[in-house]
C-alpha positions as CSV (number, residue, x, y, z in Angstrom):
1,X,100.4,160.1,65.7
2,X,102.6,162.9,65.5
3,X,106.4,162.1,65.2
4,X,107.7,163.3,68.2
5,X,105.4,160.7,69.5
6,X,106.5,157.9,67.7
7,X,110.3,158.5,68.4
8,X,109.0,158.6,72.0
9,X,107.5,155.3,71.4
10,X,110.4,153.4,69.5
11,X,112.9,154.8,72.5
12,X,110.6,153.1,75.0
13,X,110.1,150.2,72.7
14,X,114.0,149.7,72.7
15,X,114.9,150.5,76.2
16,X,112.1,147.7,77.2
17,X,113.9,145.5,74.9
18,X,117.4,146.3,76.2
19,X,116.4,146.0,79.9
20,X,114.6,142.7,78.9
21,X,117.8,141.6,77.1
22,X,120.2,142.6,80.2
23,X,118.1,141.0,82.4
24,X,118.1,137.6,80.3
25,X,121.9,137.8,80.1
26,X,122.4,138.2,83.9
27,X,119.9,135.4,84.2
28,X,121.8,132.9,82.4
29,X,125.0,134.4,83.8
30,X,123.6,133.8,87.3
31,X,122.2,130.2,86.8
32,X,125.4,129.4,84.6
33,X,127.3,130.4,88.6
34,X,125.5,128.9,90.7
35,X,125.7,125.4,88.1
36,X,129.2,125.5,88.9
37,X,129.2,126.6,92.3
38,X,127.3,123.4,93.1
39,X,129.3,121.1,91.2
40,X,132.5,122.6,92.8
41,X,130.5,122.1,96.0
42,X,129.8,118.7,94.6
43,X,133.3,117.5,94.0
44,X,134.3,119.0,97.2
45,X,131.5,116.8,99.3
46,X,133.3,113.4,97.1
47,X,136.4,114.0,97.9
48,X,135.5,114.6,101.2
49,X,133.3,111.1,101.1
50,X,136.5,109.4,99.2
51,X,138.9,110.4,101.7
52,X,136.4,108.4,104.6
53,X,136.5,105.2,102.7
54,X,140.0,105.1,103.1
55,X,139.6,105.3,106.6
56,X,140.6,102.8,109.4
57,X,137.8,103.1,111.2
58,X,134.9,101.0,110.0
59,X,132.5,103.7,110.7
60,X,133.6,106.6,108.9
61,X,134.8,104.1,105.3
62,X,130.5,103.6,105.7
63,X,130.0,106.9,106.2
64,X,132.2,107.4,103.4
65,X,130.2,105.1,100.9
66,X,126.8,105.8,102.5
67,X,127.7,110.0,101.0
68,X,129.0,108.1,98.0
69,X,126.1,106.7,97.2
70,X,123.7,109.8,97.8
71,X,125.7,112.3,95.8
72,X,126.2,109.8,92.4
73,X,122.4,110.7,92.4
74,X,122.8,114.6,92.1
75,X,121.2,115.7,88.9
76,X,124.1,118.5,88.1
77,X,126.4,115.7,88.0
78,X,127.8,115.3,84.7
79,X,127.5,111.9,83.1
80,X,131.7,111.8,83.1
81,X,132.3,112.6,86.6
82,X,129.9,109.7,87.8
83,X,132.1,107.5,85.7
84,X,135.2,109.0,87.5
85,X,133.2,107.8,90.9
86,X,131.5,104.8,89.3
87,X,135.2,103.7,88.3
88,X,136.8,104.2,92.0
89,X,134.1,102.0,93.4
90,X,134.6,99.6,91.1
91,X,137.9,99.2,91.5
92,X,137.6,99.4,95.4
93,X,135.0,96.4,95.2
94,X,137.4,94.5,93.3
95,X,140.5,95.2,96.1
96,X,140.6,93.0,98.7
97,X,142.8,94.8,101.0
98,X,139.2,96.6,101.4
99,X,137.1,94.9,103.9
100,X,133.9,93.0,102.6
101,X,131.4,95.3,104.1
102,X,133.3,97.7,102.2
103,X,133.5,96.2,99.1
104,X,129.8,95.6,99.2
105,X,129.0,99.0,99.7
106,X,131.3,99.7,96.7
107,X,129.4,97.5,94.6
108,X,126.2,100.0,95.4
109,X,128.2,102.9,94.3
110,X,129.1,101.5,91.3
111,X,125.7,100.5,90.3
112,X,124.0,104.0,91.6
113,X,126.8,105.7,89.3
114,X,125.9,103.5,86.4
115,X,122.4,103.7,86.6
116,X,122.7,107.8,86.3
117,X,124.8,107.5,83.1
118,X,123.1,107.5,79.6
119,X,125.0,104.4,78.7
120,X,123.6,100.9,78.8
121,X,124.5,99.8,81.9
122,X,125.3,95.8,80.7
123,X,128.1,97.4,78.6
124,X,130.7,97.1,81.5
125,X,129.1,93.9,82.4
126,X,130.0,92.6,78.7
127,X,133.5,94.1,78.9
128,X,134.5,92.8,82.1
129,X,133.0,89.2,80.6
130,X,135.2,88.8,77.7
131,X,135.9,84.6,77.0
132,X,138.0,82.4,78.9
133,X,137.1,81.9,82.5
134,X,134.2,79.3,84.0
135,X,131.1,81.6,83.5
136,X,128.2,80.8,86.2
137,X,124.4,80.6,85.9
138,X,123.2,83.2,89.0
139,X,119.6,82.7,89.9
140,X,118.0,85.8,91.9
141,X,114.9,84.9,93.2
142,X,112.6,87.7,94.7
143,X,109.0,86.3,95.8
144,X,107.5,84.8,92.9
145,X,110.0,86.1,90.6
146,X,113.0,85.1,89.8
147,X,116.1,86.5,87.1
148,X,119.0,84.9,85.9
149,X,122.1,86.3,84.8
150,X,125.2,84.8,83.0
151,X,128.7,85.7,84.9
152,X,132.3,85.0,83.9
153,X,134.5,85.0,86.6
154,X,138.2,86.8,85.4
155,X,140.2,86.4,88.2
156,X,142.0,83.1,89.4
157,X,139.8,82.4,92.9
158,X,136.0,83.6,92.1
159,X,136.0,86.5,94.3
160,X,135.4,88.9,91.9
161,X,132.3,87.0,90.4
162,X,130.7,87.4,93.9
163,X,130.8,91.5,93.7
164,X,129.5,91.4,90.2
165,X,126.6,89.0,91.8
166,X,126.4,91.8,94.3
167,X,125.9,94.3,91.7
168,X,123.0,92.6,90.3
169,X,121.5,92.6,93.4
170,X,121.5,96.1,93.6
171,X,120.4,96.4,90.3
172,X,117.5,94.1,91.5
173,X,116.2,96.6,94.5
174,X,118.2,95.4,97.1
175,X,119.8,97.6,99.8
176,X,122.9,97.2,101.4
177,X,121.8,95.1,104.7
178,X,120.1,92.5,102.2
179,X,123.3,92.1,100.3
180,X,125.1,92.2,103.5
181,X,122.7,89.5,104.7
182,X,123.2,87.2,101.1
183,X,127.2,88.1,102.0
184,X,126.7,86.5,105.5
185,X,124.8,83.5,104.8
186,X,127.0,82.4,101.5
187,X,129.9,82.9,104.2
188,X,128.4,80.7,106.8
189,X,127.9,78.1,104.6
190,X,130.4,78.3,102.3
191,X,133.2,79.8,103.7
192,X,136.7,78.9,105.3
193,X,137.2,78.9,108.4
194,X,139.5,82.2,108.0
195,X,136.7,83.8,106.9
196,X,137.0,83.3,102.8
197,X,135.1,82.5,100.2
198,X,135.7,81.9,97.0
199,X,133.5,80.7,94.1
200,X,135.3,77.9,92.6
201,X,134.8,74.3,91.7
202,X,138.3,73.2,93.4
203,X,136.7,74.7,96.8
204,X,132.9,73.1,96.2
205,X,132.7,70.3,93.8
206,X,129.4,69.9,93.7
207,X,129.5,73.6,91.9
208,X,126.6,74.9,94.0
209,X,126.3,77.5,95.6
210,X,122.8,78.8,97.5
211,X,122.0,82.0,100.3
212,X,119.1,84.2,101.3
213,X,119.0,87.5,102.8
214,X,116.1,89.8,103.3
215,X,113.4,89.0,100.6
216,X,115.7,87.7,97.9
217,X,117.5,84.3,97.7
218,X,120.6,83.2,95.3
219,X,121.8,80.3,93.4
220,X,124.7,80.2,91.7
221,X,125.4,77.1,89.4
222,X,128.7,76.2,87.4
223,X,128.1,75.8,83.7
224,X,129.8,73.3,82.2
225,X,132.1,74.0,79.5
């Protein structure tokens, strides 16, 4: 080959290697945009969703969680910002100026946020279960099988055990309307005439406590100390 046809060669050679190059870098440039486009998009569409749950009408604070829920799922998410999420419904299951529909609906934002993360998800169970309250034996029975699961409750009524119970639930494979119907039924026969419940022994001595919604059935049993 003579050499004016290799130079011709190694010039091709290294403008197809350039173009291929340029092309590779706008590629990743490209993808790296529209990444962040969506999860700007993404942030946008929470705090859109967060600003419904606040709402005082019913319908839009379950609109609200119902986006919640969906968008905890999105595989851009970073593991962090479902925490950030995770963490607000957590805290809003825990508030009771929230209404119980909302707080269950919380719960399965919180638990669709954990399940997304790498971290083990019993971790915040185990943290928020740290000695020195009346822990509870919680049978979840679904069909032939049944779970139990150890709960401490931390605050001074038992409220907040009843959301964690909730979580499990979700953790479980319930949806919302079979929590909603456990809620109900632990309610009716349970509950004050004002509409509260609370899991503690001062309010049902017998330390007892049984419901049923949808395919899945509760018991939840005081451990004695």
């Amino acid at each position: 080959m003579h050499a004016q046809s290799w130079v011709a060669l190694v010039a091709a050679i290294v403008a197809a290697l350039a173009a291929f190059f340029g092309w590779r870098r706008q590629t990743i440039a490209d993808r790296q945009k529209t990444i962040a486009d969506s999860r700007s998009e993404w942030w946008r569409r929470i705090t859109w969703a967060l600003d419904q749950t606040v709402s005082d009408d019913p319908k839009r604070t379950s609109l609200g969680w119902g986006i919640l829920n969906s968008l905890v799922t999105y595989e851009l998410a970073l593991d962090d910002d479902r925490r950030t999420v995770g963490a607000i419904a957590d805290h809003a299951m825990r508030t009771s100026e929230y209404s119980r529909a909302d707080r269950i609906a919380a719960a399965g934002v919180a638990v669709a946020a954990d399940s997304m993360t790498t971290d083990e998800i019993p971790q915040k169970a185990r943290e928020r279960a740290e000695a020195g309250y009346t822990q509870y034996k919680c049978t979840i029975v679904k069909g032939d099988t049944s779970d139990i699961v150890t709960l401490e409750d931390k605050s001074s009524y038992g409220d907040a055990l009843l959301y964690d119970l909730y979580q499990e639930l979700y953790r479980k494979g319930a949806t919302g309307p079979d929590v909603n119907a456990i809620s109900d039924d632990l309610h009716k026969r349970y509950g004050t005439p004002a509409g509260e419940l609370n899991i503690r022994l001062q309010d049902n001595p017998s330390g007892v406590w049984e419901a049923a919604g949808g395919p899945f059935a509760v018991r939840i049993e005081a451990i004695a100390d």
